[in-house]
C-alpha positions as CSV (number, residue, x, y, z in Angstrom):
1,X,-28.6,-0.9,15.1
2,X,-25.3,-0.9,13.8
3,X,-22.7,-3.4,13.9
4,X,-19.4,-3.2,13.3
5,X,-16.7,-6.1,12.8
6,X,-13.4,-5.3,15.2
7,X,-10.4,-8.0,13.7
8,X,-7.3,-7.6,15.5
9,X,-5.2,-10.5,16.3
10,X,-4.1,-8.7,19.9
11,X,-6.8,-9.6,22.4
12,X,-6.5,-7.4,24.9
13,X,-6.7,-4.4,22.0
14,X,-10.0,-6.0,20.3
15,X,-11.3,-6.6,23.4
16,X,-11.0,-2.9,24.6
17,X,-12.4,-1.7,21.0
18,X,-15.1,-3.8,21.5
19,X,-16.1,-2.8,25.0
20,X,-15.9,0.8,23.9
21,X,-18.0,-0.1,20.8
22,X,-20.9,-1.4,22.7
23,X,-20.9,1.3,25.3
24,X,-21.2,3.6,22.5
25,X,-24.4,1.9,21.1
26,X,-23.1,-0.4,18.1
27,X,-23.5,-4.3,18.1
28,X,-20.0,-5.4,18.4
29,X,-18.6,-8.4,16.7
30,X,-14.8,-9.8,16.5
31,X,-12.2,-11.9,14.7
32,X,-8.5,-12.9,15.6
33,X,-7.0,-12.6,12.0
34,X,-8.2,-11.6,8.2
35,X,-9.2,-15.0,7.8
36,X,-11.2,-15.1,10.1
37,X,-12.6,-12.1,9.8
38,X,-13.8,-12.7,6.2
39,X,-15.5,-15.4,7.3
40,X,-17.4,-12.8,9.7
41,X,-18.3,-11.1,7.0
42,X,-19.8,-13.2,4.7
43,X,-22.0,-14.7,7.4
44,X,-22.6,-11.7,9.2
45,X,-22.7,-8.7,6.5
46,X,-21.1,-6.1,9.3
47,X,-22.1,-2.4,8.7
48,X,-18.6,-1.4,9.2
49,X,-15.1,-3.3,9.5
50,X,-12.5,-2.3,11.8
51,X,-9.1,-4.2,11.1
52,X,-5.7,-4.4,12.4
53,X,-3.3,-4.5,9.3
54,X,-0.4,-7.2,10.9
55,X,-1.7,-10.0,11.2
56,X,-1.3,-13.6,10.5
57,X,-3.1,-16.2,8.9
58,X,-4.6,-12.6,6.6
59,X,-3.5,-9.4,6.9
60,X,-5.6,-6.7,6.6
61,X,-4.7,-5.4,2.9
62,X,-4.9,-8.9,2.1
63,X,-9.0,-9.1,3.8
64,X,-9.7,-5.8,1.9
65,X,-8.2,-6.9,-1.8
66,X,-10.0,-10.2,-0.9
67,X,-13.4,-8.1,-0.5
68,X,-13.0,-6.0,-3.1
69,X,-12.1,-8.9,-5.6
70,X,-13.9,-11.8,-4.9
71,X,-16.7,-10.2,-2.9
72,X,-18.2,-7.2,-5.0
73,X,-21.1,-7.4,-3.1
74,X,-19.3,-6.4,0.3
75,X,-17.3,-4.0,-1.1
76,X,-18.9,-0.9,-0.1
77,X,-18.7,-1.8,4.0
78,X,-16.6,0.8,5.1
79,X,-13.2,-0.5,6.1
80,X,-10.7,1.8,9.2
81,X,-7.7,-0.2,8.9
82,X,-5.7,0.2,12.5
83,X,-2.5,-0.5,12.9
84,X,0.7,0.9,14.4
85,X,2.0,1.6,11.2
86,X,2.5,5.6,11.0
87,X,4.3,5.8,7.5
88,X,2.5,7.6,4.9
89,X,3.2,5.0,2.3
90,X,1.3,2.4,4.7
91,X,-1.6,4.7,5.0
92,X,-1.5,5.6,1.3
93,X,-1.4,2.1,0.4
94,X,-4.5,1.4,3.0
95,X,-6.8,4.3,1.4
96,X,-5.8,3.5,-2.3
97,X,-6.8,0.2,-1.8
98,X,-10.8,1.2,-0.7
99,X,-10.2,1.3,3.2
100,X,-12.8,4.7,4.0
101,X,-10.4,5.5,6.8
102,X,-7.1,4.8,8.4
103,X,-6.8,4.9,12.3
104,X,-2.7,4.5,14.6
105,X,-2.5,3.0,17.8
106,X,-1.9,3.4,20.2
107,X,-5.7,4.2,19.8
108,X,-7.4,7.4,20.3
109,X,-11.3,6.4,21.3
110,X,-12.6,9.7,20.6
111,X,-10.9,9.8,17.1
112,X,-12.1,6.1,16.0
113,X,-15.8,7.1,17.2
114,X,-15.5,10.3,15.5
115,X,-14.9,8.0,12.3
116,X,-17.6,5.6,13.4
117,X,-20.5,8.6,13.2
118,X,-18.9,9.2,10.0
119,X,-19.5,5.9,8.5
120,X,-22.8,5.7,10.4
121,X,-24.2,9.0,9.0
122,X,-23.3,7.7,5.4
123,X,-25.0,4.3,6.2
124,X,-28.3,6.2,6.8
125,X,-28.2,8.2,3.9
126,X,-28.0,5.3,1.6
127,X,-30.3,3.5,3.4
128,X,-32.6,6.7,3.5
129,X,-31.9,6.9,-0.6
130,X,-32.9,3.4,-0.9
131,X,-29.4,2.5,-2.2
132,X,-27.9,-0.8,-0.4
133,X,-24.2,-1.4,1.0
């Protein structure tokens, strides 16, 4: 089974993502802030990371840098950053930084679980290839 990581500091949004996460089949875990969400991470090892950019405590460029300095190891989880930031720039910065995806809200369910299969189907080829995340 796979699980993904929702971080989103808005309740009511993680908690919706999350419900539509489990009804889709994954094992759904969540976080409140970056911070928080790293420490998810590292205890956890998620298959997939969805996170809210604005946030406090960690944002989530900050989570990802932290990741993919500190934690080489985790780097290859597949990040979708969400956020409500529609500028190019924003979603430039987001990719260029290793996020595999970029996802506005308000949210569009059938969009993020189109992204989801995505991630999943490259999950099972490495794991099919032997090659770890």
């Amino acid at each position: 089974m796979i699980t993904v990581l929702c971080i989103d500091d808005e309740a009511d949004i993680r908690q919706l993502i999350v419900e539509e996460l489990v009804e889709a089949g994954f094992t759904a875990l969540e976080a409140s802030n970056g911070q928080e969400g790293l420490e998810a991470i590292l205890s956890h090892w998620p298959d997939i990371v969805i996170c809210d950019i604005s946030m406090p405590v960690m944002d989530g460029q900050q989570l990802l840098a932290e990741i993919q300095m500190n934690h080489p190891e985790l780097s290859n989880i597949p990040f979708i950053l969400l956020t409500a930031l529609t500028d190019k720039d924003n979603m430039l910065t987001g990719l260029r930084a290793g996020a595999a995806d970029y996802l506005t809200k308000p949210i569009d369910f059938d969009l993020l679980l189109a992204k989801l299969t995505g991630c999943v189907t490259r999950i099972e080829n490495d794991r099919a290839a032997g090659r770890a995340l």
